[in-house]
DSSP file (Angstrom, degrees, kcal/mol; ACC not computed):
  #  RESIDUE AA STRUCTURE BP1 BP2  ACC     N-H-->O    O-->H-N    N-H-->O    O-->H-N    TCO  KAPPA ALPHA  PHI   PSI    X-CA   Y-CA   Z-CA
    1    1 A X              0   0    0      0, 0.0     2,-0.4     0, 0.0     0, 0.0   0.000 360.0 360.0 360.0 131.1   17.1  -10.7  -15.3
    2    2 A X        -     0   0    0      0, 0.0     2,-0.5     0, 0.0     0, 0.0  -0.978 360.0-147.1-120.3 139.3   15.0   -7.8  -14.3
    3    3 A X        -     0   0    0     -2,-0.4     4,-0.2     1,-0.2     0, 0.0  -0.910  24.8 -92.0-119.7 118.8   11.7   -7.1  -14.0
    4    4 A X        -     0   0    0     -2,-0.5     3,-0.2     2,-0.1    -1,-0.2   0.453  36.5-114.5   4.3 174.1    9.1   -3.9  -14.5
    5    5 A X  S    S+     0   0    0      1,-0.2     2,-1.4     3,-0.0    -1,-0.1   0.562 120.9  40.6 -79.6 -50.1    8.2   -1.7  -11.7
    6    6 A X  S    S+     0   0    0      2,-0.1     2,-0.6     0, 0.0    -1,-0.2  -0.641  79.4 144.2-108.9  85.4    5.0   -2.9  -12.1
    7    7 A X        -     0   0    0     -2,-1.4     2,-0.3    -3,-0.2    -4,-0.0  -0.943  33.8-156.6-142.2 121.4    5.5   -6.8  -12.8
    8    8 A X        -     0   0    0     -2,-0.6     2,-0.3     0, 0.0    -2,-0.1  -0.992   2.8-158.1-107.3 125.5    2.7   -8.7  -11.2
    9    9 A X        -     0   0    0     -2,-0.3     2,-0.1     1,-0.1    -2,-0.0  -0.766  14.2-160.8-117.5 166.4    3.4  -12.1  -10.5
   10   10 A X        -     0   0    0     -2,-0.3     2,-0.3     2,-0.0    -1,-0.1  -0.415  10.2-178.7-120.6-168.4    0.6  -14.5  -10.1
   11   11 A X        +     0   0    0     -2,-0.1     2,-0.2     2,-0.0     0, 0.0  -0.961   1.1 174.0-165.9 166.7   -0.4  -17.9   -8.7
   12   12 A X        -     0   0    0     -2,-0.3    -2,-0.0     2,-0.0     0, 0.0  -0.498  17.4-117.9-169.0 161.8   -2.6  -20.6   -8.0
   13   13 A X        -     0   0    0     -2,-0.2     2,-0.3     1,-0.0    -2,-0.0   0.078  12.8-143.7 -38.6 157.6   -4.1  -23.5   -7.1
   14   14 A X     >  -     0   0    0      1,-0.1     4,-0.6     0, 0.0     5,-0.2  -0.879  19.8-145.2-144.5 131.4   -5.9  -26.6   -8.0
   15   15 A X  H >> S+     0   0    0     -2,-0.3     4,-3.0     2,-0.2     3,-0.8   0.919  99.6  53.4 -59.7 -57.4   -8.6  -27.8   -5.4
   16   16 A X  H 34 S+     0   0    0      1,-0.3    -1,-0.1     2,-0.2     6,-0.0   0.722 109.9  56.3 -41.9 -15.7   -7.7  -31.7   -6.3
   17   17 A X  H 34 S+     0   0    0     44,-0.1    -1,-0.3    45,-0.1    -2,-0.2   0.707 120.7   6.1 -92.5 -32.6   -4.6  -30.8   -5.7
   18   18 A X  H << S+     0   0    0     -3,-0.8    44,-1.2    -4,-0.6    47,-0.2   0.702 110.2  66.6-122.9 -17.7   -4.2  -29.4   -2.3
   19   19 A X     <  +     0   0    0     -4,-3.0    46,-1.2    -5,-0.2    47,-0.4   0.935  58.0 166.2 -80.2 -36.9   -7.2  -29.7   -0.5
   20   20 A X        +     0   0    0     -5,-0.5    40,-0.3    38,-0.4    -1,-0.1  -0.621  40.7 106.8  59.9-133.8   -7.9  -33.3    0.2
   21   21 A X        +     0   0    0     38,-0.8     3,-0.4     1,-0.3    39,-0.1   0.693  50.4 173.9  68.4  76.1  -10.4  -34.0    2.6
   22   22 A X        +     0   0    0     37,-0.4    -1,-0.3     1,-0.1     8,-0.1  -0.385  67.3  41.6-114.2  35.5  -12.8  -35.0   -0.4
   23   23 A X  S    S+     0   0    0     36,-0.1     2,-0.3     1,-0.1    -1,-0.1   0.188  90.9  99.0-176.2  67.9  -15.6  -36.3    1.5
   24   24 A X  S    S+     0   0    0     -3,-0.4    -1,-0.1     1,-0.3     4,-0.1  -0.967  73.9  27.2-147.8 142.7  -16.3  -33.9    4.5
   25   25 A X  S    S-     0   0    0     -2,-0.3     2,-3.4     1,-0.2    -1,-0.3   0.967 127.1 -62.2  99.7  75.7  -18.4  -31.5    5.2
   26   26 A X  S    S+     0   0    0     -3,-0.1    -1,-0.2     1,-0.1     0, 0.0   0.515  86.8 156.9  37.9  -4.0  -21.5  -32.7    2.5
   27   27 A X        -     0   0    0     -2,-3.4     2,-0.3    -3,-0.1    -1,-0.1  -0.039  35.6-142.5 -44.3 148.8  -18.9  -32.2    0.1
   28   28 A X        -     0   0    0     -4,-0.1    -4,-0.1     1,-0.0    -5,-0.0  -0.862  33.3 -84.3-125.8 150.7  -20.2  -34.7   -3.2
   29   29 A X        -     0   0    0     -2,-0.3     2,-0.2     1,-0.1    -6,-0.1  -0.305  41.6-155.9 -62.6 149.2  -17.5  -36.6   -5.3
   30   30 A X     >  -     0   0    0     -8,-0.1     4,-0.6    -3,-0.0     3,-0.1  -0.546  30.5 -98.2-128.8 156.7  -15.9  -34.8   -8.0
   31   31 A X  T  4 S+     0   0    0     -2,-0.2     4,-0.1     1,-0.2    -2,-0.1   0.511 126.3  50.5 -63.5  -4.0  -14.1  -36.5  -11.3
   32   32 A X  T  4 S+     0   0    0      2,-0.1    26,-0.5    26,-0.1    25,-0.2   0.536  91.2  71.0-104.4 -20.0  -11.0  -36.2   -9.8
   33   33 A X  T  4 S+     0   0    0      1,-0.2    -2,-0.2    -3,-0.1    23,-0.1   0.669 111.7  40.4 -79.1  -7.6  -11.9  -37.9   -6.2
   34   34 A X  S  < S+     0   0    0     -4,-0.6    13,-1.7    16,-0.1     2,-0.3   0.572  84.3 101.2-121.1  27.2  -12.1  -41.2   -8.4
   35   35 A X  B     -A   46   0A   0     11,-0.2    22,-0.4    -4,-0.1    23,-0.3  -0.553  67.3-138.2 -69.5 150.6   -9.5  -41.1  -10.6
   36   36 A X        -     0   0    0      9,-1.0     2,-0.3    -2,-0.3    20,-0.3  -0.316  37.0 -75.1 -93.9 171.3   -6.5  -43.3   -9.4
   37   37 A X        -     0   0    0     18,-1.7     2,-0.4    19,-0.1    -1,-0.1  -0.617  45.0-135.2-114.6-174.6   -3.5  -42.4   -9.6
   38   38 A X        +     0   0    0     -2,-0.3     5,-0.2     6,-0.1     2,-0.2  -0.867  36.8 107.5-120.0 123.0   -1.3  -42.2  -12.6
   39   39 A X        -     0   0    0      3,-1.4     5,-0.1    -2,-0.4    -1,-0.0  -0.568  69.1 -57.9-132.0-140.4    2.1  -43.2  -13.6
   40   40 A X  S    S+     0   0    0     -2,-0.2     3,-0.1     1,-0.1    -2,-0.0   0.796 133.1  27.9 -79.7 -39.2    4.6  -45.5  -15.6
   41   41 A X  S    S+     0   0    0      1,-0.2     2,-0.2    -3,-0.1    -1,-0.1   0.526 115.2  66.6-117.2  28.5    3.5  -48.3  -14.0
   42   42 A X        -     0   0    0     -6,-0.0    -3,-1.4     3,-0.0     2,-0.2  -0.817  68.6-144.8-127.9 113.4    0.2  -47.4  -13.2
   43   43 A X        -     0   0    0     -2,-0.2     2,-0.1    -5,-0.2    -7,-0.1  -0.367  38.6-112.5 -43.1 105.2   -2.5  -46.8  -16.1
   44   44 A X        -     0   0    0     -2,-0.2     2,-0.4    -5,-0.1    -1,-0.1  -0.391  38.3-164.8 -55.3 114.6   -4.9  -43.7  -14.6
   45   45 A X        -     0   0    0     -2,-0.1    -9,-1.0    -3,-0.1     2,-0.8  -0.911  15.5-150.8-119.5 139.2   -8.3  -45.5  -14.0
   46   46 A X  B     -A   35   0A   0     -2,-0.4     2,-0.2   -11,-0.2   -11,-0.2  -0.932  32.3-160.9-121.9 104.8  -12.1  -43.1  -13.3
   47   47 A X        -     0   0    0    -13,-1.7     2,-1.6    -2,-0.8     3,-0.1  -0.705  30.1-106.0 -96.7 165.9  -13.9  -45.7  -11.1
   48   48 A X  S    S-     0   0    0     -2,-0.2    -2,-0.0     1,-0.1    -1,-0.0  -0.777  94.3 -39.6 -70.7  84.8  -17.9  -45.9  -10.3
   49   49 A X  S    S-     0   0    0     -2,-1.6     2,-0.2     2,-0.1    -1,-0.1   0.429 100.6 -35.1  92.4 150.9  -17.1  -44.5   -6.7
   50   50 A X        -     0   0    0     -3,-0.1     2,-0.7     1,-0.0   -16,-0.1  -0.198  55.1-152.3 -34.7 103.5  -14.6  -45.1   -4.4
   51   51 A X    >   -     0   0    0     -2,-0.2     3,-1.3   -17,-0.1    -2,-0.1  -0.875  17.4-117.4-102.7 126.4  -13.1  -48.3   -4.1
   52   52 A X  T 3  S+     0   0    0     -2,-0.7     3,-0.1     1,-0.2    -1,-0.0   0.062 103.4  14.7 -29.1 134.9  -11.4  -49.9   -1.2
   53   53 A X  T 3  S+     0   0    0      1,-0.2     2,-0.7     0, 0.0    -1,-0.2   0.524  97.7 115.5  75.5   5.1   -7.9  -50.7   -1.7
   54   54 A X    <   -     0   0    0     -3,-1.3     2,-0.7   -18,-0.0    -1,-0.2  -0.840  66.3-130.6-103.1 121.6   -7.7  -48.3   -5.0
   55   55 A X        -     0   0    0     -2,-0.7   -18,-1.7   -18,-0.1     2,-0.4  -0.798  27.6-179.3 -94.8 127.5   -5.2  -45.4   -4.4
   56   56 A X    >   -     0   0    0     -2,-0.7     3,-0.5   -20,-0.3     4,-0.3  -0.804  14.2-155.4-127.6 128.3   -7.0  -41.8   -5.5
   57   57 A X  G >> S+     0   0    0     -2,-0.4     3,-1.1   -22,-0.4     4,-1.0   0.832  90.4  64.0 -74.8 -36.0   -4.3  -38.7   -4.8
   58   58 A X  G 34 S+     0   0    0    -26,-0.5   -38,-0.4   -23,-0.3    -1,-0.2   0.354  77.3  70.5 -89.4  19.8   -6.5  -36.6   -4.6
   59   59 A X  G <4 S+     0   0    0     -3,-0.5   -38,-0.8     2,-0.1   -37,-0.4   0.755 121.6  22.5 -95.6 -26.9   -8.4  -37.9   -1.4
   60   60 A X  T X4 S+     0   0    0     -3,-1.1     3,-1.8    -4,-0.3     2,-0.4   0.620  75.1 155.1 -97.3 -59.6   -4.6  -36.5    0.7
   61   61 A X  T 3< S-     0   0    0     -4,-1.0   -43,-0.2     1,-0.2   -42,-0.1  -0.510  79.1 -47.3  49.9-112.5   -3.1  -34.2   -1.3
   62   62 A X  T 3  S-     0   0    0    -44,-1.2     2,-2.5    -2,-0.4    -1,-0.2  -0.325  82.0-110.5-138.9  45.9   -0.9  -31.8    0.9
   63   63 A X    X   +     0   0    0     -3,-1.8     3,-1.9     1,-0.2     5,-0.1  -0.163  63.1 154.0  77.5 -54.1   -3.9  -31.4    3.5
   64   64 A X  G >>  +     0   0    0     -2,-2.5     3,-5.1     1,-0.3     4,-3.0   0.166  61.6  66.8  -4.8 -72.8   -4.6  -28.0    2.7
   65   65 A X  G 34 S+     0   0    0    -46,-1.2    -1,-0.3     1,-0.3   -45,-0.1   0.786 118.7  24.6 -16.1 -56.3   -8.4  -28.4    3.9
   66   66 A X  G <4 S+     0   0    0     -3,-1.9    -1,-0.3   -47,-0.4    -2,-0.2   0.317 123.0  49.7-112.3  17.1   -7.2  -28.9    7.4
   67   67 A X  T X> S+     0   0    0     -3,-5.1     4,-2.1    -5,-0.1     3,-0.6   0.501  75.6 112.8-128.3  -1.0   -3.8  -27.3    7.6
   68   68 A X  H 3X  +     0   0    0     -4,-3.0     4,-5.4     1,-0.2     5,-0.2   0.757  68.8  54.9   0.5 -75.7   -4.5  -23.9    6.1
   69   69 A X  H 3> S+     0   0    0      1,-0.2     4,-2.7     2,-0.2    -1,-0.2   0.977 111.1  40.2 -61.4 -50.6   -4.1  -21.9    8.6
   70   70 A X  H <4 S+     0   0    0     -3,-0.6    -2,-0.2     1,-0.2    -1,-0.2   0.940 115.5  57.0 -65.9 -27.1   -0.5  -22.8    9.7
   71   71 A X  H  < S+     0   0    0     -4,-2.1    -2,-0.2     1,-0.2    -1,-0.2   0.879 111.5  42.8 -60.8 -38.9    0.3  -23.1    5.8
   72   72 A X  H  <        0   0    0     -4,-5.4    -2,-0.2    -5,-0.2    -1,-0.2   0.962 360.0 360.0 -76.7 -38.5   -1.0  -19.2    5.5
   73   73 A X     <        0   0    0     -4,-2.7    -1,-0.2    -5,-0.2    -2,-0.1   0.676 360.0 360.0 -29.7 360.0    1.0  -17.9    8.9
């Protein structure tokens, strides 16, 4: 397969998805810092706030917030 001379390929990102760090810097909860997370054997639940012992993906993600910089080098 080949592609144009001028073939632009794109990209991006999701915050909930890489950044983590969801409650630093004054940052305010989002619908996606309390969703739980979701699979076969777990039913995706949107709690009133953060609950202890409830796992949220999006609270880790893959760091991004605080590994950036070695992730862009």
């Amino acid at each position: 397969m080949t592609f144009p001379k001028n073939f632009l390929w794109g990209g991006a990102i999701s915050a909930n998805q890489c950044e983590g760090a969801y409650d630093v810097d004054g940052k305010g909860l989002s619908s996606a810092d309390i969703a739980t997370v979701c699979n076969p054997e777990h039913k995706r639940e949107y709690t009133k706030g953060v609950i202890e012992g409830k796992y949220y993906p999006s609270h880790e993600a893959i760091d991004f917030y605080n590994r950036y910089k070695e992730d862009i080098a």
